[in-house]
MARLOPA-982808 format. One line per field, with one value per residue: chain; residue in three letters; x, y, z of N, C-alpha, C in turn. Coordinates in Angstrom, 1 decimal, padded with zeros to 4 digits. Last residue first. Layout:
// residues N
unit <- c(A / ...)
code <- c(ALA / ...)
n_xx <- c(X / ...)
n_yy <- c(Y / ...)
n_zz <- c(Z / ...)
ca_xx <- c(X / ...)
ca_yy <- c(Y / ...)
ca_zz <- c(Z / ...)
c_xx <- c(X / ...)
c_yy <- c(Y / ...)
c_zz <- c(Z / ...)
// end
This chain:
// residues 112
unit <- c(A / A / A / A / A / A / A / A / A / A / A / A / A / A / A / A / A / A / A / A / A / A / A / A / A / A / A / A / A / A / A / A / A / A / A / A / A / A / A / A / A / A / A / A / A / A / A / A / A / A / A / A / A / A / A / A / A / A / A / A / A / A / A / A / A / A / A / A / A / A / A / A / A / A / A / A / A / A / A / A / A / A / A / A / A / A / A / A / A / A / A / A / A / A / A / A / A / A / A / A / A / A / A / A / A / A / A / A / A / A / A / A)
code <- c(UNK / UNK / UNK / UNK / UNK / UNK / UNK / UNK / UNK / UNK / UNK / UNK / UNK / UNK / UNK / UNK / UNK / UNK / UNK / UNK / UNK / UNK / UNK / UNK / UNK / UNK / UNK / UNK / UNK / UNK / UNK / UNK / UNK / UNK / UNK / UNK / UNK / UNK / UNK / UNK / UNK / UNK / UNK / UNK / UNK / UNK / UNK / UNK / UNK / UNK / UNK / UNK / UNK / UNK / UNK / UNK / UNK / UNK / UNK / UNK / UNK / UNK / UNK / UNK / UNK / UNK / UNK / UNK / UNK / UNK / UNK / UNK / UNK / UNK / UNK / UNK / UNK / UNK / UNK / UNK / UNK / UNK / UNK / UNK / UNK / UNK / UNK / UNK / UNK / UNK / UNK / UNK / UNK / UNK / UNK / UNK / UNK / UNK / UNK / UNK / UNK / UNK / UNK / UNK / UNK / UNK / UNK / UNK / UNK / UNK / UNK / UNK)
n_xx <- c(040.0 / 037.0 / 035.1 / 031.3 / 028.8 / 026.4 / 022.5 / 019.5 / 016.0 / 013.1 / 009.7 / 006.5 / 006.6 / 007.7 / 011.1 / 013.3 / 016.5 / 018.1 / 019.5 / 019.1 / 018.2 / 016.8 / 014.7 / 013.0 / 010.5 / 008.5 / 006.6 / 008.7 / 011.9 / 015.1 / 019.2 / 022.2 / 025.4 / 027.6 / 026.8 / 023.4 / 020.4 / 017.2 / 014.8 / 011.1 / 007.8 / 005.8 / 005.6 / 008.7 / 010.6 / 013.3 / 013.1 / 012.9 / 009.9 / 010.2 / 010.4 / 010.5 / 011.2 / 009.8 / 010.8 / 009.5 / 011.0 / 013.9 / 016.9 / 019.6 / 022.8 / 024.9 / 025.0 / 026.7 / 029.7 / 032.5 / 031.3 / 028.6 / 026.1 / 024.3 / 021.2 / 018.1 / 016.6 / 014.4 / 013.2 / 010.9 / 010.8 / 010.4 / 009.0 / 009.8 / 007.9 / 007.9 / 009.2 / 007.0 / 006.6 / 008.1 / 008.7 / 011.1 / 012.5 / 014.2 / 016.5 / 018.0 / 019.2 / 021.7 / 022.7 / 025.4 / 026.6 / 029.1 / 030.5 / 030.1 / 027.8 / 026.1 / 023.6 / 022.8 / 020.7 / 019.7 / 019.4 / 017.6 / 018.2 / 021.6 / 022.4 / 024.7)
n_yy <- c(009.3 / 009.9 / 011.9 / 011.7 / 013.2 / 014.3 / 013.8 / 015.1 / 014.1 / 014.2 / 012.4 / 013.3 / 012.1 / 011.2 / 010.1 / 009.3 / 008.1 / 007.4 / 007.2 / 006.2 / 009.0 / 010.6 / 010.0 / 011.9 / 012.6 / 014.4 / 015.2 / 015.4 / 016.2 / 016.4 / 016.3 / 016.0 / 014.9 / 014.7 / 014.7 / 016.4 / 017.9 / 017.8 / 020.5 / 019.7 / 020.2 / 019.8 / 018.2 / 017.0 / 016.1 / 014.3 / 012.3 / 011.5 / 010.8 / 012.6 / 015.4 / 016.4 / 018.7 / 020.0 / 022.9 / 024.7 / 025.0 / 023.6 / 021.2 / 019.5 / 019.4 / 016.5 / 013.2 / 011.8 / 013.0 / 013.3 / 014.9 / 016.4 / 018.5 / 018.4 / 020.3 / 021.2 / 024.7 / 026.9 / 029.3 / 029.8 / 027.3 / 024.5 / 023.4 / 021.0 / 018.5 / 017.5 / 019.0 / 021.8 / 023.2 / 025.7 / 027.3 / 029.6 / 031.6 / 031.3 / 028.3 / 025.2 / 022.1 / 020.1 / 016.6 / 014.6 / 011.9 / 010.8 / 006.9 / 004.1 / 003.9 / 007.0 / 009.0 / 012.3 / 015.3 / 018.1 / 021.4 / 024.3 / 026.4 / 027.5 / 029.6 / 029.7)
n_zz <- c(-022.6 / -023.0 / -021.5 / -021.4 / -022.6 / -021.8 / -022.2 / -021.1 / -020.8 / -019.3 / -018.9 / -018.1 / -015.0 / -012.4 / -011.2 / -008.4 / -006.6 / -003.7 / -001.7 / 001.0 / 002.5 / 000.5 / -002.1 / -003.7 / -006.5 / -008.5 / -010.8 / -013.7 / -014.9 / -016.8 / -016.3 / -017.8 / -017.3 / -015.9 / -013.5 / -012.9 / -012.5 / -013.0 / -012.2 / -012.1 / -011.9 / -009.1 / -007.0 / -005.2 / -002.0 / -000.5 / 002.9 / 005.0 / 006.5 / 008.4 / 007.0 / 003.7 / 001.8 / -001.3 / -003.5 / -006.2 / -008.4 / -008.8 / -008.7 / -007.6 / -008.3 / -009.3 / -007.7 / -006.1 / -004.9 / -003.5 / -000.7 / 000.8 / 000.2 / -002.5 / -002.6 / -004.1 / -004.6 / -005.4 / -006.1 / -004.2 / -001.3 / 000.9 / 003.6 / 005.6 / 007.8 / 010.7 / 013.2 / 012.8 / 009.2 / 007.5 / 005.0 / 003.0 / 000.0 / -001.9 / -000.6 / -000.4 / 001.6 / 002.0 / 003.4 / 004.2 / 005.6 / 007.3 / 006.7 / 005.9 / 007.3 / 008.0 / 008.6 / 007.0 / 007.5 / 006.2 / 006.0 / 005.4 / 003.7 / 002.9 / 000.4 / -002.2)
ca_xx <- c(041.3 / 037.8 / 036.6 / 033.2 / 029.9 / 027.4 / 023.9 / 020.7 / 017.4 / 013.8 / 011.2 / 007.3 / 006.2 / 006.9 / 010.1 / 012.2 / 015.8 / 017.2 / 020.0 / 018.9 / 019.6 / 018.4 / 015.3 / 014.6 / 011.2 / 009.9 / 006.1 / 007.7 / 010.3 / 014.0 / 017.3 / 020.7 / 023.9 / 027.4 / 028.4 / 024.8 / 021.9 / 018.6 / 015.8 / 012.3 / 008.7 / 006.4 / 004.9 / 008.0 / 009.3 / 012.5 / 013.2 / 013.9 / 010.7 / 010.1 / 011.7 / 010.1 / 011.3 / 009.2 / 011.2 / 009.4 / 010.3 / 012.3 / 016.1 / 018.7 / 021.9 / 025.6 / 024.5 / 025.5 / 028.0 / 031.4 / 032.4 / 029.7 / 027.1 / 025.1 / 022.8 / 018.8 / 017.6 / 014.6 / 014.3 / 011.7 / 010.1 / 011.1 / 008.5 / 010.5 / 008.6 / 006.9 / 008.9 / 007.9 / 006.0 / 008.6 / 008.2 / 011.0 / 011.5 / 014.4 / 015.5 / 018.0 / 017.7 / 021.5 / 021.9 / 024.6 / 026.7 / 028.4 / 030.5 / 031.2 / 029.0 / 026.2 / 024.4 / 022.0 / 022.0 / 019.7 / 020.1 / 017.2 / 017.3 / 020.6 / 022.4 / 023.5)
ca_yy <- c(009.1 / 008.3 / 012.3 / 012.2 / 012.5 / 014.7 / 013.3 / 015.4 / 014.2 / 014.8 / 013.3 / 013.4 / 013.1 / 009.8 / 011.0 / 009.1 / 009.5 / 006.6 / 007.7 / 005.7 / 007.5 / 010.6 / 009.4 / 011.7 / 012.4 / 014.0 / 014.0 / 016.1 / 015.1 / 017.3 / 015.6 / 017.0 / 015.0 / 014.5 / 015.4 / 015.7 / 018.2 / 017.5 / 019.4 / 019.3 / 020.3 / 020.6 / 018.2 / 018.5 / 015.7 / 015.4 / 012.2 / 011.8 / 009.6 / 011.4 / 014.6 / 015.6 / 017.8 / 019.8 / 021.2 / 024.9 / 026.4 / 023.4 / 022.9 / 019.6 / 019.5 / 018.1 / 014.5 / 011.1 / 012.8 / 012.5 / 014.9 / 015.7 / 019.0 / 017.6 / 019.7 / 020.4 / 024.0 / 025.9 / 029.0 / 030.6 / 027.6 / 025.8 / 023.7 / 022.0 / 019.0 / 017.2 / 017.2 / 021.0 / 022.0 / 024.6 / 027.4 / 028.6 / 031.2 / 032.7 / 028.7 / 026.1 / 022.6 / 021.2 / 017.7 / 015.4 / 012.4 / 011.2 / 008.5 / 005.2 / 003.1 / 005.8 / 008.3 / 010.5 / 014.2 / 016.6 / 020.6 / 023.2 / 026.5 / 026.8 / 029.5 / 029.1)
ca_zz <- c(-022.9 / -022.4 / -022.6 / -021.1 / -023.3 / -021.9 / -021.6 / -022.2 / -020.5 / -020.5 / -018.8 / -019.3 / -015.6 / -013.8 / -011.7 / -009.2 / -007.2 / -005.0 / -003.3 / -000.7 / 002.6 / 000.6 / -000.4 / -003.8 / -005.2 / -008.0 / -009.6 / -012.8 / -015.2 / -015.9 / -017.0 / -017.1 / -017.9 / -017.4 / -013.6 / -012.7 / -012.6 / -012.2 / -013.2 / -011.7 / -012.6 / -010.0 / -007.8 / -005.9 / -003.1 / -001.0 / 001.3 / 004.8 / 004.9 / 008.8 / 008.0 / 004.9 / 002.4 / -000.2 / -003.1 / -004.9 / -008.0 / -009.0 / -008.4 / -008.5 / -007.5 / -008.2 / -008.9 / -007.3 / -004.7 / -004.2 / -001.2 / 001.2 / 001.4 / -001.3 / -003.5 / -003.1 / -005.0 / -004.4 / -006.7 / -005.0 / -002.9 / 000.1 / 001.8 / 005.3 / 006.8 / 009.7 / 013.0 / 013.7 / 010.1 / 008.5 / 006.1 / 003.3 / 001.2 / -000.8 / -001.5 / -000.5 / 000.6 / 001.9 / 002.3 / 004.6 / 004.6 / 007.4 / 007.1 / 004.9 / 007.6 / 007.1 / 009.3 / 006.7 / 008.0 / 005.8 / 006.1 / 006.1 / 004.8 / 003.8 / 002.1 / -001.6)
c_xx <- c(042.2 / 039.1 / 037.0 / 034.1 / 031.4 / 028.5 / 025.3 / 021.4 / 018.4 / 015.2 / 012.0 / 009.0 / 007.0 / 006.3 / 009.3 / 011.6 / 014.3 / 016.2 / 019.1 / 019.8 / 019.8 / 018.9 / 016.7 / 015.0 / 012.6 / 009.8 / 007.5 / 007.7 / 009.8 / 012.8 / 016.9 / 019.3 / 023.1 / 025.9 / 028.6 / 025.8 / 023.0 / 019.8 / 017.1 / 013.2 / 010.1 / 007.8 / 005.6 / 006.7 / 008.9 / 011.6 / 012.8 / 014.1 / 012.0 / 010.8 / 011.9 / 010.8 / 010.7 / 010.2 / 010.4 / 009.7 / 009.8 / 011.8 / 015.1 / 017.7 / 020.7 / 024.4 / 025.1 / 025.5 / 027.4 / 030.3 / 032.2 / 030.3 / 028.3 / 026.3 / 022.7 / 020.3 / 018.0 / 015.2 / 014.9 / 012.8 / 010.9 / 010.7 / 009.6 / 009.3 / 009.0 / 007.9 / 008.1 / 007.9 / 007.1 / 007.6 / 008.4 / 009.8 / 011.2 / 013.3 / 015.5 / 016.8 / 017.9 / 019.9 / 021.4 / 023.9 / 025.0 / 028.1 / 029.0 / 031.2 / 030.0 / 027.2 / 024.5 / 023.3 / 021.5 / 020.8 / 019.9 / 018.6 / 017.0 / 019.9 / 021.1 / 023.6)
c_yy <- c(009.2 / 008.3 / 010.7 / 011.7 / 012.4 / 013.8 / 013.7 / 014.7 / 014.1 / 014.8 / 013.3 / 013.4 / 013.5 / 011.0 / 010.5 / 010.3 / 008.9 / 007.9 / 007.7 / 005.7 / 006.3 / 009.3 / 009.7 / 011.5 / 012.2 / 013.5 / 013.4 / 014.7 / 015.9 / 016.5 / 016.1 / 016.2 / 016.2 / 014.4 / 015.1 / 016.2 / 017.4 / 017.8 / 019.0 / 019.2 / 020.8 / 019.9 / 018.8 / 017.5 / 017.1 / 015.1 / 013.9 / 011.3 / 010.1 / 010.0 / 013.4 / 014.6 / 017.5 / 018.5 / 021.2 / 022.8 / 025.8 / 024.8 / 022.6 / 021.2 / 019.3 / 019.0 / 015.5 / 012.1 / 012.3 / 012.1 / 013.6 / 015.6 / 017.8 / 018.4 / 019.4 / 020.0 / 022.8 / 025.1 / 028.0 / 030.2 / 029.4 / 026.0 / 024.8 / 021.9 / 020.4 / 017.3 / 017.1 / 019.8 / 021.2 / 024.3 / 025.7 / 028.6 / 030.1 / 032.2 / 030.0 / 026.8 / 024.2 / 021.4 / 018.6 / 015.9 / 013.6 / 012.0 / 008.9 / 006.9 / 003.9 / 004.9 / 006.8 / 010.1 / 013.2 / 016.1 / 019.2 / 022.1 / 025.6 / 026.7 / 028.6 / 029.2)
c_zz <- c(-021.4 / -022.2 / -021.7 / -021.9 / -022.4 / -021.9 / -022.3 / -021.4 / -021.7 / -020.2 / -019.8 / -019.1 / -016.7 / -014.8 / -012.5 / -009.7 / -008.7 / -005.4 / -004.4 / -001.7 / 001.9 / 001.0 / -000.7 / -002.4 / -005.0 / -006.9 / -009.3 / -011.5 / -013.9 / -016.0 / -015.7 / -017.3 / -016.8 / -017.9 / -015.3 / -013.3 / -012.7 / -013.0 / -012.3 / -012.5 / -012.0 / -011.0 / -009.2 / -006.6 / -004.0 / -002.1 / 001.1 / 003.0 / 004.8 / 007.5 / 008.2 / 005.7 / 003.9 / 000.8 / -001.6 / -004.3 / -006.7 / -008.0 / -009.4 / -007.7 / -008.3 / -008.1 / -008.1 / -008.3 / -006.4 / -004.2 / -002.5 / -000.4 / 001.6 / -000.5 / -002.0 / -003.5 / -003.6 / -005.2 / -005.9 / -004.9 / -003.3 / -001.4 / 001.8 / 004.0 / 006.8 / 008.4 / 011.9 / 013.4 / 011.0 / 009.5 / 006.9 / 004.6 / 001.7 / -000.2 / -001.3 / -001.3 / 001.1 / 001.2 / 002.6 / 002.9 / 004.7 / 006.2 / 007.1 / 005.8 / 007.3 / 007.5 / 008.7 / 007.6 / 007.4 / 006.6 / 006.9 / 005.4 / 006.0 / 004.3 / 001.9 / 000.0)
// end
């Protein structure tokens, strides 16, 4: 993945950053990033929530410091997958939404 646009959030715990990848991207000064073919958002720090998510095109915006798709979304974690539409995702949050059919598999870890 190369970066079209990288996320700071300035936290007590540190610095915690996000990467948005794509092969295209265009850029409103102070507004937002659109990336689109094969647009992927992952974390650039060290325990993260999920390990990315990707949609044919992620829209972030500087001022909410959130990402947004219309489109169909799937995420990625460290034991599941789930995909819904009408996404968002405040980074300095964490707080991830979708209200469009969703769909998710969970992956069982090993208790032992």
């Amino acid at each position: 993945h190369n970066p079209l646009v990288t996320g700071y959030d300035y936290k007590p715990d540190g610095l915690k950053s996000w990467n948005v990848s794509g092969k295209r991207g265009e850029m409103i000064t102070n507004k937002r990033v659109t990336v689109s073919g094969n647009a992927k958002i992952y974390p650039g720090y060290k325990d993260p929530m999920i390990d990315h998510a990707e949609s044919e095109t992620l829209v972030y915006r500087f001022a909410q410091n959130d990402v947004i798709s219309n489109e169909n979304v799937k995420i990625f974690g460290h034991e599941f997958t789930t995909e819904g539409t009408d996404f968002s995702y405040k980074l300095d949050t964490n707080i991830m939404k979708y209200k469009g059919t969703p769909h998710a598999v969970y992956f069982p870890g090993n208790k032992n």
